[in-house]
N, C-alpha and C positions, 0 to 999 in steps of 0.2 A: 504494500500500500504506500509507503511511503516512496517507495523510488518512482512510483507514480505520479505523486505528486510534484516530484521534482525535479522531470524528463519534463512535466507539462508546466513549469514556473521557468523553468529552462529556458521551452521553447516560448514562451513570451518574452521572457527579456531577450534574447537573438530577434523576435519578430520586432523588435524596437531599433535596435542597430541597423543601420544602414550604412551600407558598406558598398564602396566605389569602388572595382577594380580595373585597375591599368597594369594592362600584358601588352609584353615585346613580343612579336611570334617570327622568326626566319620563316622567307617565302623559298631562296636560294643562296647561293656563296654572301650576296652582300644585299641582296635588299631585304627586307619587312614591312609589320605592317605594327601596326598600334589598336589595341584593342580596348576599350570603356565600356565595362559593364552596370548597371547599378543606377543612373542616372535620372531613370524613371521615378525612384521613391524620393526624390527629391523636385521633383515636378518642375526639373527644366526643359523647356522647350528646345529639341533635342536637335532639332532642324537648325534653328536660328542659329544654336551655339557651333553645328557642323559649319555651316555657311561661316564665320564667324573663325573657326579655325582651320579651313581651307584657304582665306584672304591670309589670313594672319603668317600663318607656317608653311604658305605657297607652297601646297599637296592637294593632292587628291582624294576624299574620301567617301564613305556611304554610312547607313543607317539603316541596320534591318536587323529584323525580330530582337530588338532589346540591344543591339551591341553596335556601338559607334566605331569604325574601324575609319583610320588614317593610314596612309602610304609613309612610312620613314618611323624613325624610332623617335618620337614626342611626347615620352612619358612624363619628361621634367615641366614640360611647358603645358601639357595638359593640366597636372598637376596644383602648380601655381594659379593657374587662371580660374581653375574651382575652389581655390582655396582663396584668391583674394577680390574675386568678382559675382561669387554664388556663394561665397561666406560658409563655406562646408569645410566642417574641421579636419584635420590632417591626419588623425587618427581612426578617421573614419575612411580614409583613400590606403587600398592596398596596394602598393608596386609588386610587380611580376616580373618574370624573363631573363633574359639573357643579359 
């Protein structure tokens, strides 16, 4: 009974964190891509801010089923820009990858 109890106290506090992940993924020898998960539980407007760091980071990227992918490795700049422009804490952004 008890461990019941607290698998399900558990899993409310995880359903409370919201958690951004930023992955490096190798396509070949030297390019990649940049992957953002999470962005949805924060209800930003996922397009504007693609649009927004395509101008910015001169790449190319898209936006499908939940994951924001970029061409080049933009973890750090991704990073920064949700943390001082969408005011989303830095504990709450996981870095990935290579």
């Amino acid at each position: 009974m008890f461990n019941d109890e607290f698998d399900d106290t558990l899993d409310d506090l995880m359903q409370d964190v919201k958690m951004v992940h930023i992955s490096y993924k190798k396509r070949n020898r030297r390019k990649g891509k940049t992957m953002t998960k999470g962005l949805d539980a924060y209800g930003i407007d996922v397009k504007v801010l693609l649009k927004n760091f395509k101008k910015k980071l001169c790449c190319n990227g898209s936006y499908k089923d939940g994951v924001l992918e970029l061409f080049g490795d933009h973890r750090d700049a991704i990073k920064g820009e949700l943390i001082n422009k969408y005011k989303i804490d830095s504990s709450n952004i996981s870095m990935h990858g290579c």
